[in-house]
C-alpha positions, 0 to 999 in steps of 0.5 A, spaced: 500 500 500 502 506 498 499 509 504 503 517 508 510 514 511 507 507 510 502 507 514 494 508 513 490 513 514 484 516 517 480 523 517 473 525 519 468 528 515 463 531 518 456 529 515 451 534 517 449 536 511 442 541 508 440 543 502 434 544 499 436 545 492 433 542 486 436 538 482 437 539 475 437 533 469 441 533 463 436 532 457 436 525 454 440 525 448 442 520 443 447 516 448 446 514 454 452 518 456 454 524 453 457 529 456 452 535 459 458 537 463 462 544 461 470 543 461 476 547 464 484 546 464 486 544 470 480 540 473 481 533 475 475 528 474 474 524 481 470 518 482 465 518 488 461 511 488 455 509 492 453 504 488 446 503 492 444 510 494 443 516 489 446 522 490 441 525 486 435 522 490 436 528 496 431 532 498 428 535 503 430 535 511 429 528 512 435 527 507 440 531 511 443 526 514 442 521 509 448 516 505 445 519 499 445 527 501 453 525 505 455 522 499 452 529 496 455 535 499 461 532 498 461 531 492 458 539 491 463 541 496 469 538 492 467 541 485 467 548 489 474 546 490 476 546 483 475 538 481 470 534 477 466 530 481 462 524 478 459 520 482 457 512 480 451 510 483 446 504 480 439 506 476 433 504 480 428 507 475 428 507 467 425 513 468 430 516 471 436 520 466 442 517 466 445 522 469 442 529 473 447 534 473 448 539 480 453 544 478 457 545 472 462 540 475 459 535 479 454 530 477 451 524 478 451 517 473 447 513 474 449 505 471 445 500 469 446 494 473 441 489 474 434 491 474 432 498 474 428 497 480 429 498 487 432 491 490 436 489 497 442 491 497 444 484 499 441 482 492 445 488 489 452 484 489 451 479 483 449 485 479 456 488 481 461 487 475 456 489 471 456 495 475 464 496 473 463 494 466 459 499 465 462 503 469 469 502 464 464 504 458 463 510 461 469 511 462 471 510 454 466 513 451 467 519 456 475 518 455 476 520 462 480 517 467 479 517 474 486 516 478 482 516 484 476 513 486 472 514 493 467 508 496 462 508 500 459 502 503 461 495 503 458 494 496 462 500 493 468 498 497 467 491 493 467 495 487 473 500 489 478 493 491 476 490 483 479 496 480 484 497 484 486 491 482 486 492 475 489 499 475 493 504 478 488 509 483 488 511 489 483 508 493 479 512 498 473 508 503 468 511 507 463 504 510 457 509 513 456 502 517 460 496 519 457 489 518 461 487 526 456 492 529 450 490 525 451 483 525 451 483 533 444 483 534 443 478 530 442 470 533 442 468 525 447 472 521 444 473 515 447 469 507 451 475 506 455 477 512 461 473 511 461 476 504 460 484 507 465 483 513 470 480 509 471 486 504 470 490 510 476 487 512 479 488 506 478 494 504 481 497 511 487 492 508 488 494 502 484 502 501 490 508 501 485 512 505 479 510 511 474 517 511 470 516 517 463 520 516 463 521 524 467 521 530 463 514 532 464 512 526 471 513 527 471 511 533 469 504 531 474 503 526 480 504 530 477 497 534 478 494 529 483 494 526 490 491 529 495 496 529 490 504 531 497 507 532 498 507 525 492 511 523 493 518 522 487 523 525 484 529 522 478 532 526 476 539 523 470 544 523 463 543 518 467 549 515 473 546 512 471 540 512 471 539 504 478 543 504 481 538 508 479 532 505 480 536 498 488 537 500 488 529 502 486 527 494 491 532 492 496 529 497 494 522 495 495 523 488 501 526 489 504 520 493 502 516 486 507 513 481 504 513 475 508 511 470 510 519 468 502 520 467 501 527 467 494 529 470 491 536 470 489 537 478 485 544 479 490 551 479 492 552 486 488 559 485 482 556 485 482 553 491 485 559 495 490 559 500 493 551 496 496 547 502 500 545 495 504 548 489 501 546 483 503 548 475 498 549 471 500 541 468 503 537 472 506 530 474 503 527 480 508 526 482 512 532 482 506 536 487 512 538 493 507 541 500 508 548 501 512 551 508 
């Protein structure tokens, strides 16, 4: 793994989140997947993935502190920071468009995976690799490539370890959940526990970075696992929550060898008082911290 000084880490992202604001669909075109979203030198496009909540499907109080609405707000608070955030999540209505766009630089694809019907998210894991075949479809006919990628949820986790596996990318996970609790409860554990549990596992293992949603999730994680010495904390205000977390990709990115690759990340004017230098072209790997 290549992880901060060898070692994993983990950040909290608070998930209070409100907005009532409508949510503004591309118009259906002859593809599927056309592009609706404007284009600016310097944007680099990341992929947030919540295969089974909608990111698109938020409104209202009820939503604020929501999987969906979380995956949402962050999503919006890093495209302000100069990304461009896609964020994957699996069609549950035909009627719905395949992608509903929430600001220039940020929006939602949705993936035909299975059904196109709301199904337990047990049910959702034999449709996962025709998620990430769609998802690699996506990505050809966009030509866009995302060098990093953040899950959420054990079934995107899943999704994160197999192209991980395949490809170079920064892994990032949030579990929102964990199945150790969950399945406390319960006398009988259901079919899919041992599945949930092991990827849970194994995204701890292999992920490049952990992003607990709150400090109770963060809590919980460090109990499991082994060595929580090794876990770099960092606690931050609702205010620069999603600059902290913006500052992480960067410095993921930056720690990535990828075979001279050159990606474009976001001008260090967009993003205010940058914690990095950045040209307006460059090597990831050539990103140096500011003192």
């Amino acid at each position: 793994m290549s992880h901060q000084n060898g070692q994993p880490m983990a950040v909290v992202f608070n998930q209070g989140y409100s907005s009532d604001r409508s949510i503004a669909q591309s118009h259906s075109l002859e593809s599927s997947f056309i592009s609706s979203r404007s284009t600016l030198p310097g944007r680099q496009p990341i992929a947030l993935i919540a295969v089974h909540s909608d990111p698109a499907a938020v409104g209202g109080q009820e939503a604020a502190k929501s999987h969906n609405g979380y995956v949402r707000q962050v999503g919006e608070a890093l495209a302000s920071l100069g990304w461009q955030v896609d964020m994957f999540t699996r069609k549950t209505d035909p009627d719905n468009q395949p992608i509903a766009q929430h600001s220039p630089y940020c929006r939602t694809i949705r993936l035909v995976a299975g059904p196109q019907k709301v199904i337990p998210s047990g049910e959702v894991l034999e449709y996962l690799p025709q998620f990430i075949t769609a998802f690699q479809k996506f990505q050809a006919k966009e030509g866009t490539n995302y060098p990093l990628v953040h899950t959420h949820h054990w079934l995107s986790a899943w999704v994160g370890l197999q192209l991980k596996s395949n490809i170079n990318l920064q892994l990032v996970h949030t579990h929102h959940s964990l199945g150790t609790l969950k399945y406390r409860i319960f006398d009988d554990k259901p079919p899919i526990a041992n599945t949930r549990l092991a990827v849970e596992q194994q995204i701890l293992e292999e992920a490049n970075c952990i992003v607990a949603a709150n400090i109770q999730e963060r809590e919980q994680l460090r109990s499991l696992i082994s060595t929580p010495q090794k876990l770099q904390m960092v606690q931050s205000s609702t205010e620069i929550d999603s600059f902290r977390l913006s500052h992480l990709y960067r410095r993921l990115l930056a720690q990535s060898i990828m075979d001279e690759r050159l990606w474009q990340l976001p001008d260090a004017w967009e993003l205010g008082d940058s914690p990095v230098k950045v040209s307006a072209v460059t090597s990831a790997k050539s990103l140096t911290p500011i003192s």
